[in-house]
C-alpha positions in Angstrom: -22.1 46.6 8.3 -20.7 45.3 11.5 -17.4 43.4 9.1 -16.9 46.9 7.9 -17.0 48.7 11.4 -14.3 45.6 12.7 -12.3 46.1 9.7 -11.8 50.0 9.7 -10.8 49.5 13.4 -8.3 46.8 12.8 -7.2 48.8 10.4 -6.9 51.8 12.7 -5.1 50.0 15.3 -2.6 48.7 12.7 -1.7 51.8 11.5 -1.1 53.5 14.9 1.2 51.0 16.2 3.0 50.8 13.1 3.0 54.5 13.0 4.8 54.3 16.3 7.9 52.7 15.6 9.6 55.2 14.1 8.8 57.6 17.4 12.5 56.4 18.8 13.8 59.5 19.9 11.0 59.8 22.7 10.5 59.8 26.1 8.7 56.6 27.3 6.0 58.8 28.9 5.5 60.0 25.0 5.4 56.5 24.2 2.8 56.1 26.8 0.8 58.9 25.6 0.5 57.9 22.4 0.1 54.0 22.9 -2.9 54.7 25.6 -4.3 57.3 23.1 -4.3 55.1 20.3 -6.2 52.0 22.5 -8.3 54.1 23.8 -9.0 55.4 20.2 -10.0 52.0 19.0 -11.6 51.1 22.6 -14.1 53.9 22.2 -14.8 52.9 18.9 -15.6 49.6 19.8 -17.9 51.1 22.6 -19.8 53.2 20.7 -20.0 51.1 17.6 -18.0 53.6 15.4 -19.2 57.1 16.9 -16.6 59.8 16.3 -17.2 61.2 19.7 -16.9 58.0 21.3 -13.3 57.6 19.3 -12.2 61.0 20.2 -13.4 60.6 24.1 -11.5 57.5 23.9 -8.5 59.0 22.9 -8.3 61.5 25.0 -9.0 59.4 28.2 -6.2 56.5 27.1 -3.6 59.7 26.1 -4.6 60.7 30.3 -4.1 57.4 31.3 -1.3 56.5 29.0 0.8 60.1 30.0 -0.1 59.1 33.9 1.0 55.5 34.2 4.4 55.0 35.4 4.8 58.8 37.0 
């Protein structure tokens, strides 16, 4: 269960940086918001061992983090 749990993550993480190369027309606090959402995505999910709340409390702290860095 636990190869499964790494896998979808991976997986997760793959897709949401590869989703964000074609976001060239933003702002680099955009970029920033979405790169510290998707880590903190996968971070709570590692956390939490694959809660949904944990993933989604994860998010939202790394899209905070991510929109504040650099302000």
């Amino acid at each position: 269960m636990k190869t499964i749990q790494k896998l979808a993550v991976t997986s997760l993480a793959i897709f949401a940086f590869s989703a964000m190369t074609g976001c060239s027309n933003m702002s680099q606090r955009d970029k920033n918001t979405a790169i510290g959402a998707g880590a903190g995505a996968v971070g709570g999910a590692i956390l939490t061992g694959g809660s949904g709340l944990g993933t989604v409390g994860g998010a939202a702290v790394g899209g905070v983090i991510g929109n504040q860095v650099g302000k």
